[in-house]
N, C-alpha and C positions, 0 to 999 in steps of 0.2 A: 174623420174628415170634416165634421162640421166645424174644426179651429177654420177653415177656409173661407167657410161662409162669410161673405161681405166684405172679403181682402180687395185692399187695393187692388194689387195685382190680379189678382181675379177678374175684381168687377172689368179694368180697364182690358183685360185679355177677351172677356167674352162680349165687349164692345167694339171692337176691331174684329170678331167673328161674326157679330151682325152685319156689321160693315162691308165686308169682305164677301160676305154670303150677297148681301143686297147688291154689290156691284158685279156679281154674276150673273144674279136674276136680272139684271138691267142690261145689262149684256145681250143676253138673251132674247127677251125684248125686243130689244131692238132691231134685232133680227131675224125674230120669228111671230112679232106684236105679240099685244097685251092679251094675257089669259086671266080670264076671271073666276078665279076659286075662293071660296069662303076660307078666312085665316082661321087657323089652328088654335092660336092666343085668345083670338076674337070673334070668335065663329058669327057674330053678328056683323062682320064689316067684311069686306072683298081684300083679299089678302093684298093685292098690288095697290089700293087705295092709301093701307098703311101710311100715317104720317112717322117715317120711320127718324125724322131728323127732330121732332118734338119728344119722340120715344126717349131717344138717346141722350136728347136735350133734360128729360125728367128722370128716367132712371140713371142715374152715374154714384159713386162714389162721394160720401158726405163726410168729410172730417169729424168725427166725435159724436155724430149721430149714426151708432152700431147698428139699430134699429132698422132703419130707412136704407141703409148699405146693406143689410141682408135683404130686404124685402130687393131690392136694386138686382141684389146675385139671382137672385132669383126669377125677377121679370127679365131679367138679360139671358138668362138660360133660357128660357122659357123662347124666347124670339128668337134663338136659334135654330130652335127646332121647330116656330113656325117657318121661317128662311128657309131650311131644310125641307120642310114638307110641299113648302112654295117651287123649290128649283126640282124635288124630283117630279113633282106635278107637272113638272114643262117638259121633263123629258122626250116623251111622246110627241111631241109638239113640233122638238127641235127638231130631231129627228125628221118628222116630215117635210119641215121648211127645207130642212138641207137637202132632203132629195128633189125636190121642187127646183130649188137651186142650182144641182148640181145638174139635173135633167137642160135646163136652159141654158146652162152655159155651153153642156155636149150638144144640144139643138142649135146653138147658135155660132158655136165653133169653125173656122173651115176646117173644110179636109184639109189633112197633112198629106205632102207630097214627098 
């Protein structure tokens, strides 16, 4: 498996799963605010602090430098399963926004007739 290391297709797959992972977590967010967890990647910064658009802007895919494209598969792997450990972090979270939510709308509902 290591012919994969630092493919194309690789790097640029598991950059669309950061992507995709982030636009979950923001999602979420947005509707159940911001939770602050120490990131998995970067244990010294707050996981939603993440500058994830310089991330992605620094690790990508380098034409002829093999090198810096493996080291790339690898902090791109790597931030998927901070993303991952970020959104199941929020689980709990969402979860009680939505009952919060879903309680207020039954509280504020009329009766049906």
């Amino acid at each position: 498996m290591t012919y994969l290391l630092g493919r194309q297709d690789c790097v640029e797959n598991l950059r669309k799963d950061v992507t995709d992972l982030q636009g979950t977590i923001l999602d979420v967010t947005s509707r159940a605010g911001p939770a602050r967890f120490p990131s998995w990647k970067f244990p010294d910064k707050i996981s939603c602090d993440l500058d994830l658009v310089a991330l992605l802007d620094h690790y990508d895919f380098v034409e002829g430098d093999e090198e810096f494209s493996q080291h790339s598969h690898i902090v791109l792997l790597e931030l998927v399963v901070d993303r991952n450990f970020q959104k199941k972090k929020r689980q709990p979270y969402t979860g009680m926004a939505e009952n919060r939510r879903d309680r207020r709308i039954i509280q504020t509902d009329p009766p049906l007739h």
